[in-house]
C-alpha positions, 0 to 999 in steps of 0.5 A, spaced: 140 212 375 135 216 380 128 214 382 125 219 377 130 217 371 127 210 372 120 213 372 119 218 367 123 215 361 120 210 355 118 204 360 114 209 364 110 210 358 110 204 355 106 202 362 102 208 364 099 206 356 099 198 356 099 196 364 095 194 368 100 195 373 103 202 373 110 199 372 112 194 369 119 195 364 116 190 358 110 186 355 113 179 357 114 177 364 121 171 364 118 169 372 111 167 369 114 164 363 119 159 369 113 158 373 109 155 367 114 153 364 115 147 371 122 150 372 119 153 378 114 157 383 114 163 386 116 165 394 112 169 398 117 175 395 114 173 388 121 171 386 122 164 382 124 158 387 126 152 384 129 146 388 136 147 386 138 153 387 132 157 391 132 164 389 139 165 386 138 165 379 134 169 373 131 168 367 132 169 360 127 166 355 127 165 347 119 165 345 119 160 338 113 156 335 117 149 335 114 144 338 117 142 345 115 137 350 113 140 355 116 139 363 111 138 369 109 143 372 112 143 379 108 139 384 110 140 390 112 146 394 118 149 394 117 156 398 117 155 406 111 159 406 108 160 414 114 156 417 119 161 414 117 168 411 123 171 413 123 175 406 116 178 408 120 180 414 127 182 412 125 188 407 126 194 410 121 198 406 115 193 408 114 193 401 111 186 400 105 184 403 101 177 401 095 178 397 089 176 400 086 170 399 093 167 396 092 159 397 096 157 401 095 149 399 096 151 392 104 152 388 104 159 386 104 159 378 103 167 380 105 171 385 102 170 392 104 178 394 104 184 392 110 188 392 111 195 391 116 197 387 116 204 389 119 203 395 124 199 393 127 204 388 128 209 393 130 203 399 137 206 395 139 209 389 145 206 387 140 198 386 135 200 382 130 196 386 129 192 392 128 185 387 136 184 388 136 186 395 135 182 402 128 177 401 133 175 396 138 173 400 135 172 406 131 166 403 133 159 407 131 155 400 
């Protein structure tokens, strides 16, 4: 699939109609539901890190109106955060920057970078986006 498939298709539309961010696939973000769901918290390469496996693993979820207890939102964190950001500097596109004003202090239940998702797409044609690449693969958690 080449860059101008991927952004002139159906989820083009759909974002260009309902996004505040010009390029999200769907209305549902599986990466906040993990964060807010204490599975997890976002790294500085707005991937979900959880204790167990860092960031090697996605997530799928099931939206139901039972009445679940709900597990602790994460307490400590579990990004490296300035003592690593080998993430920040293994991609190739310079595609994340964090956010100003991103607390440090704080675990990250929303994403403390801001990546462009452009730049990743054209990193390579073949991988669609940057997301499955080297700040995934290069993160020490």
């Amino acid at each position: 699939m080449t860059e101008r498939e991927i952004w002139e298709g159906p989820s083009r539309q759909w974002a260009e109609r309902y996004s505040p961010f010009g390029y999200t696939n769907g209305p549902f973000s599986h990466r906040h539901a993990a964060t807010r769901a204490g599975l997890g918290e976002f790294g500085y390469n707005n991937i979900v890190l959880t204790k167990e496996f860092g960031p090697r693993q996605r997530f799928n979820s099931i939206i139901t109106d039972a009445e679940l207890t709900p597990d602790p939102l994460v307490s400590e964190s579990i990004c490296l955060r300035d003592r690593c950001m080998l993430c920040l500097k293994a991609c190739p596109m310079g595609a994340i920057a964090l956010r100003d004003g991103a607390d440090k202090k704080q675990i990250f239940i929303d994403t403390p970078a801001n990546t462009d998702p452009k730049l990743c797409i054209r990193r390579s044609e073949r991988t669609p986006t940057c997301f499955y690449g080297d700040c995934n693969r290069i993160c020490p958690v």
